[in-house]
N, C-alpha and C positions, 0 to 999 in steps of 0.2 A: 825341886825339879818341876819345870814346867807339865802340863798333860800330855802335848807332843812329845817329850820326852820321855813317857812311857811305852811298854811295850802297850800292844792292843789287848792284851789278855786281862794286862794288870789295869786299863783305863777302864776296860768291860766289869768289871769288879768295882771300881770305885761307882762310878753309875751306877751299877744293880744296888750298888751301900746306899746308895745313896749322897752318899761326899760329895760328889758332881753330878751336873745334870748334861744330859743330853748336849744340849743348846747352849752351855758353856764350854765341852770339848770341843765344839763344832765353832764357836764363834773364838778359841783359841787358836785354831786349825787354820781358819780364815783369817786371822791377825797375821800369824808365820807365816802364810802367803804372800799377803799383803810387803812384808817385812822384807823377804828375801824374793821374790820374785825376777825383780831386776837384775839379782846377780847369777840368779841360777836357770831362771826360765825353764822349770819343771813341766808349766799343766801351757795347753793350751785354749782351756776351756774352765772359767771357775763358775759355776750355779751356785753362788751366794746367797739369794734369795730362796731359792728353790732348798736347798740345803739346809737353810737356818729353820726353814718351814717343817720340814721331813724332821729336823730333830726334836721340833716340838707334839709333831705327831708319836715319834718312836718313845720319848718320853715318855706319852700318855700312854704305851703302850708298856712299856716297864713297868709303869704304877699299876697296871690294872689285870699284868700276867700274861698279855698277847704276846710277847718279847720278852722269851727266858733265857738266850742264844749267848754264849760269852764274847759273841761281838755287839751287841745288841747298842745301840747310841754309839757305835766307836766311827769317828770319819774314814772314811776309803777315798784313794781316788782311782780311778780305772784308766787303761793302756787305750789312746783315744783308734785304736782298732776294735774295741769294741760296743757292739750297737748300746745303746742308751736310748729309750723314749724321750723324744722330745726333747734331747740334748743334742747340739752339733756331733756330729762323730766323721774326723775326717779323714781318719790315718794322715796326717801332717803333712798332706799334699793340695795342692791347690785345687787337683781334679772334681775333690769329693771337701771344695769351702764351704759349700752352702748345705750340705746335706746334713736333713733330724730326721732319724729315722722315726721308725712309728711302733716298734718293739724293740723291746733287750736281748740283748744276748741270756741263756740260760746261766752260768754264771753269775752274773750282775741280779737278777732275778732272785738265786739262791740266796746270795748275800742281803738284799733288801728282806725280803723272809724273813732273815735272821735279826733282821734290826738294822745291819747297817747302815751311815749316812753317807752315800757320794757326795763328795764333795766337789769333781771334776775329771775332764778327761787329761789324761798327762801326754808329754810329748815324745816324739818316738823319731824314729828314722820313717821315712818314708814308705808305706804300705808295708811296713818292718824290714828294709830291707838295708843294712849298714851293721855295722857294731858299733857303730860312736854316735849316735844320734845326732850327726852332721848334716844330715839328708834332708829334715827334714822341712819343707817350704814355710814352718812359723821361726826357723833360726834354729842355731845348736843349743842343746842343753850342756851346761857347766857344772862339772863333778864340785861339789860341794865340799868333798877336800882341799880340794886347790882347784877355783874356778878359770886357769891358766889350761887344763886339763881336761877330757871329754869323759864323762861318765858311763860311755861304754854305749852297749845296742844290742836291740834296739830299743828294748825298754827302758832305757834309759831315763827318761822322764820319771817312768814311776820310781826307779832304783834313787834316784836324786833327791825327788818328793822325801820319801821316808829317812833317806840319809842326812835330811837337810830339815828334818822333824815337821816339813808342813802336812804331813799327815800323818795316821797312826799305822797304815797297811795300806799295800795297793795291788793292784791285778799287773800282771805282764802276760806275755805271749813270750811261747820258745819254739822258734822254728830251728837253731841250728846253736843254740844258747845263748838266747838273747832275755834270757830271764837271769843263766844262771852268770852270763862271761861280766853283766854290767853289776849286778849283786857284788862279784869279786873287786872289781874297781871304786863302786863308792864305800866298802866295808858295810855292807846288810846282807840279810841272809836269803838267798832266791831258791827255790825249787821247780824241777819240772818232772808232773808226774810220768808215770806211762801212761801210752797215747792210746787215748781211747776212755782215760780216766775223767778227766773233767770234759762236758758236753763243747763241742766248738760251733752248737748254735746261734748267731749270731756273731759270731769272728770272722772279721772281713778276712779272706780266704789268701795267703799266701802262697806255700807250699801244702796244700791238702792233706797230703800223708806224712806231712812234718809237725807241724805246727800243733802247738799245746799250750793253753792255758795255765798257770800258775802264782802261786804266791808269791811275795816280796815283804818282810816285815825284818823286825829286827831282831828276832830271836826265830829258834828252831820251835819252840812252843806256839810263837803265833801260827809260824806257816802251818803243822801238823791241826792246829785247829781252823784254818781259814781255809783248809785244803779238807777236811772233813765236812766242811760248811759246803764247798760250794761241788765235791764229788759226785756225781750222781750217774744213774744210766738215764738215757733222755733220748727216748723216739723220735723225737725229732732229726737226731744225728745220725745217720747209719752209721758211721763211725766207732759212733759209745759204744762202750761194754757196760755190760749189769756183772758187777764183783759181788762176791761174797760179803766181802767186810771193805765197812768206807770206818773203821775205829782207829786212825790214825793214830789220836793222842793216847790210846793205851801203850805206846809203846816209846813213851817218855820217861824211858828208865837211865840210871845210872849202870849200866851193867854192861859192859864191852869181852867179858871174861870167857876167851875161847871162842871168840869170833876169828873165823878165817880173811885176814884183809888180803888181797892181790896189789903190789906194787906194778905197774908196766913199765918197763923200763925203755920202753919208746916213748913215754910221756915224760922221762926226765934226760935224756938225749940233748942234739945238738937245737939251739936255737931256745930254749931256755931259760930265763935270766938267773944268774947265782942268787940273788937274794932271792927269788921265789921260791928257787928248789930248795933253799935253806929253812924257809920257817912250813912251806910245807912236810919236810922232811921232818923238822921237829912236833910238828901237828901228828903223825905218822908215832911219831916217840911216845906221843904223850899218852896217846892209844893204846901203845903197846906197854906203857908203865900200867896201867890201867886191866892190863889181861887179855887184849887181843893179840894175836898170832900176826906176823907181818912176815911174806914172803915177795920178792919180785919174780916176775913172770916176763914173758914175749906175747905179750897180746898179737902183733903182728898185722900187717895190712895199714896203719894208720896211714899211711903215704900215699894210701889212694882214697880214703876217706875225705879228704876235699874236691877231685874234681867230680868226684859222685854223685856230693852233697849238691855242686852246683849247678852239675849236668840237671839232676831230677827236680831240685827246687826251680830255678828259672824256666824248665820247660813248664811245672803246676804255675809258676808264678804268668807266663804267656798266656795262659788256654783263660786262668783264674780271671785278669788283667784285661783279657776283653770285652768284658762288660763293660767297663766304663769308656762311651764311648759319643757321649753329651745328648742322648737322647731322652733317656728316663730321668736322670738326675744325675747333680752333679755340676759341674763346669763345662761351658758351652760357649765355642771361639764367638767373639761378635760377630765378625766377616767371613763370610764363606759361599762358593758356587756350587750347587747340589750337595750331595748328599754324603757323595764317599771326600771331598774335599775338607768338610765340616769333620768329620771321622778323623781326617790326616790333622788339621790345625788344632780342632779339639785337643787329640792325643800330646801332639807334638808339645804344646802351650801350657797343657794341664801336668804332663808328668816332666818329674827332674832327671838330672842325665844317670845317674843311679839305677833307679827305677826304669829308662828307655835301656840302657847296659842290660839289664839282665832280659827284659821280655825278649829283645833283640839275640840275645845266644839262647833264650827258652826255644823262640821260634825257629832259630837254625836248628840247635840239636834235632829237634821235632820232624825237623822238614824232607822231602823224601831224596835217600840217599845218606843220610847221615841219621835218620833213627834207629837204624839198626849198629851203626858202630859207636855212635857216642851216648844213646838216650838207655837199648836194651841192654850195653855194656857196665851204663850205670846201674842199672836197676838188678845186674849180675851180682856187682862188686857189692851192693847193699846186701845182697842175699847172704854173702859170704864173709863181710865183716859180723851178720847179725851169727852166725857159726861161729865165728872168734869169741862172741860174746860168750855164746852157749857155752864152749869148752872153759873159759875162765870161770864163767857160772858152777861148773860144776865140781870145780876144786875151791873156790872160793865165794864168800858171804857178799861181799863186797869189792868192787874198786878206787882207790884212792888215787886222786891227782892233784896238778893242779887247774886250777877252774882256766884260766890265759898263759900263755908263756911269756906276760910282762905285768908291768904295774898299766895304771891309766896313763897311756899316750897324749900328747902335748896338743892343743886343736891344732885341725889343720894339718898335722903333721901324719894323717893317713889319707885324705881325701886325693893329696897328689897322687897315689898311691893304689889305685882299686887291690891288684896283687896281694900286695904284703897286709891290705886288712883284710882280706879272705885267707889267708893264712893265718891269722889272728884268733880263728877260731877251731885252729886245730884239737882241741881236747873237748870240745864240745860239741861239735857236728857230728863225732859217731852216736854219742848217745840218742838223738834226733833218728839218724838212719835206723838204728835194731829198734826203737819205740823203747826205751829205758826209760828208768826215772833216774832222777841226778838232783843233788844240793850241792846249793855252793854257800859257804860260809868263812867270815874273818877269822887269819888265822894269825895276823901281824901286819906288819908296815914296813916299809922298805927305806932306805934312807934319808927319801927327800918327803917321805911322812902317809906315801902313798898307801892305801891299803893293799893286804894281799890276800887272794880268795883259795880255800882248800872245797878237792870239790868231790865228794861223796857217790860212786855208781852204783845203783844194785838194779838183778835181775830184775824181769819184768812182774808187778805185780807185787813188789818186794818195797815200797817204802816204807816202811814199818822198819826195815833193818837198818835202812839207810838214816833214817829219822832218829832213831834208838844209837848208833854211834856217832852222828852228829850232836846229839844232846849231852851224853857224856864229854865226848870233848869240848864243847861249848861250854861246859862245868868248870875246866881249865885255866877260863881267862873271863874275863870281866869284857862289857859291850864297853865301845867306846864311839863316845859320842862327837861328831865332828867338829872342827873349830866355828865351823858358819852357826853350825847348832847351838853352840855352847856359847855363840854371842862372841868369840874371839875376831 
């Protein structure tokens, strides 16, 4: 098996052996790039140079004890929404081509700490804001399944990356699960913690009170150690929390025995697809052969869980959004008469129609006369879904779904469409609004070979539960490696 082909846990291991060196996973990482780039258009940014150099550094630092970390030498590439020193970081808009920031994001940060080697920044939907990463101004990324197919959003890029072996783990962002809906679509495993877990310094700023950093690898092992890695409290954030325990991987047990799982049966309802409700339904079995309790429940409210979602993200996404506006950096029209002109063509020239759609309904809802019935309205109905949570919380360990109500969509075939891919993310946007944590992980494939995602809820503060019954059932079944990966 290739080193790509490993998980990150098990490549971090053969480095600290010794077997390989730093600068060989990393100049294998860069090959697979090289190799499949074309068909897949994962990263929009590769630091080849800079990369190959970092691993000879982190190397030395293996040999000599600086780097004890189980990612330590393992390649990363990160969600190009977040800052990198002296990397372009653009969120895959034209607004923000030119821009190298001059600090990291505090994640990216933790992970170098630990040894890791970025490799690049990968490609996304537009300042995150899509589920197919169609949006976004360097081209679409192509599911590595079937490159006829969109790898979902908006992390898309990095769920690709990994699924398509050009790296070993990558960072995403989950503002409405865009970590966990594109994880489901290329078959890898995405998590998104609770909000407040990992620091969103340095995360170019979407939705504020949505948005969370998380892992993407290919096992439930890496994420619970890459999510241990990069956890922290961090002053810089007002946001952060300081938890008790950041000991994730203690809870990599085989033991599901007398866990309380909560089925909703609003999330297996109309709109659906049979083959998804069927193998997460047998994912659900496999659980309960294993010793957990499976009951369905009425969660209830989901039906208003999307205009919520979209009311309060696009009005953060407005207010967020107006910075960029060609002054300090960034993209700035060539032609323009004063001041508020250059503002309007800047804006207009630099963002995609995606991206102008939502500032556009942020700044309505916002605007006066309509914040009180559509903005505090939402910000009602979030209070009241995160109550739905509670009461599930307290008869039950966990919630089982699944991660999208279909396989990977065909390109093209949502962008006509703004609607129906905002609906697309119905089983994902609550957990965003109550601040959960959530994993989404391969539970099977669908007929025409597509993956399909099972997608793990628990209370706040709780992924340790969530983590502990995604492992055992990931015990289940064996990872399975793509046709593009596997050189098919």
């Amino acid at each position: 098996m290739s080193l790509m082909g490993l998980t990150a846990v098990s490549l971090g291991k053969k480095i600290k052996a010794g077997e390989v060196s730093a600068v060989e996973a990393v100049q294998e990482a860069l090959a697979s790039i090289h190799e499949k780039e074309e068909a897949v258009n994962s990263f929009v940014t590769v630091e080849k140079e800079r990369a190959l150099k970092r691993a000879g550094e982190v190397q030395k630092g293996i040999q000599d004890g600086t780097y004890t970390g189980a990612l330590a030498g393992v390649p990363v590439a990160i969600k190009d929404n977040m800052c990198t020193k002296g990397v372009l970081t653009t969120c895959s808009s034209k607004i923000l081509e030119n821009y190298v920031p001059t600090f990291s994001s505090e994640a990216v940060l933790r992970l170098e700490k630990a040894g890791a080697v970025v490799l690049g920044k990968t490609n996304m939907d537009e300042f995150a804001m899509g589920s197919t990463t169609e949006t976004s101004a360097y081209g679409a990324t192509k599911n590595p399944w079937n490159t006829d197919h969109v790898p979902g959003g908006s992390s898309g890029g990095s769920c690709a990356a990994v699924a398509a072996e050009e790296c070993s783990y990558a960072l995403g962002s989950d503002t409405g699960g865009s970590i966990r809906q594109p994880s489901s679509f290329c078959g890898v495993t995405g998590m998104k913690p609770t909000y407040g877990t990992v620091s969103r310094y340095g995360l170019i700023a979407y939705g504020s009170s949505l948005d969370q950093i998380g892992p993407v690898a290919k096992d439930v092992t890496d994420c619970a150690v890459i999510l241990e890695t990069i956890a922290a409290h961090d002053k810089k954030d007002s946001t952060s929390v300081e938890r008790k325990d950041y000991d994730f991987t203690s809870a990599l047990k085989d033991d599901v025995k007398g866990m309380k799982i909560g089925i909703p049966k609003d999330y297996f309802g109309e709109g659906l697809d049979a083959e998804v409700r069927e193998k997460v339904m047998a994912a659900a079995k496999a659980l309960e052969a294993k010793g957990a309790v499976l009951e369905e429940f009425d969660l209830s409210l989901v039906e208003y869980a999307i205009p919520a979602y979209y009311v309060i993200a696009c009005a953060e996404a407005s207010s967020n959004l107006a910075r960029f506006d060609g002054v300090k950096y960034g993209f700035r029209t060539e032609e323009y008469n004063g001041l508020h002109n250059m503002y309007k063509k800047t804006r207009s020239e630099g963002f995609g129609a995606e991206v102008k759609r939502r500032i556009m309904l942020g700044s309505f809802v916002l605007s006066s006369g309509y914040y009180d019935a559509y903005y505090l309205k939402a910000l009602r109905t979030k209070a009241l879904i995160k109550q739905a949570f509670d009461k599930a919380f307290s008869r039950y360990d966990m919630i089982l779904a699944p991660a999208a109500p279909t396989t990977a969509p065909q390109l093209g075939k949502s962008l006509s469409d703004p609607i129906k891919m905002y609906l697309g993310d119905i089983y994902t946007i609550s957990v965003n609004l109550a601040g959960l944590p959530g994993i989404s992980l391969p539970c099977g494939k669908d007929s025409k070979g597509l993956p399909i995602g099972l997608q793990l809820i628990g209370n706040c503060f709780e992924e340790k539960k969530i983590i502990q019954a995604a492992y055992a059932f990931e015990l289940t079944r064996e990872y399975e490696h793509c046709p593009l990966a596997a050189g098919k």
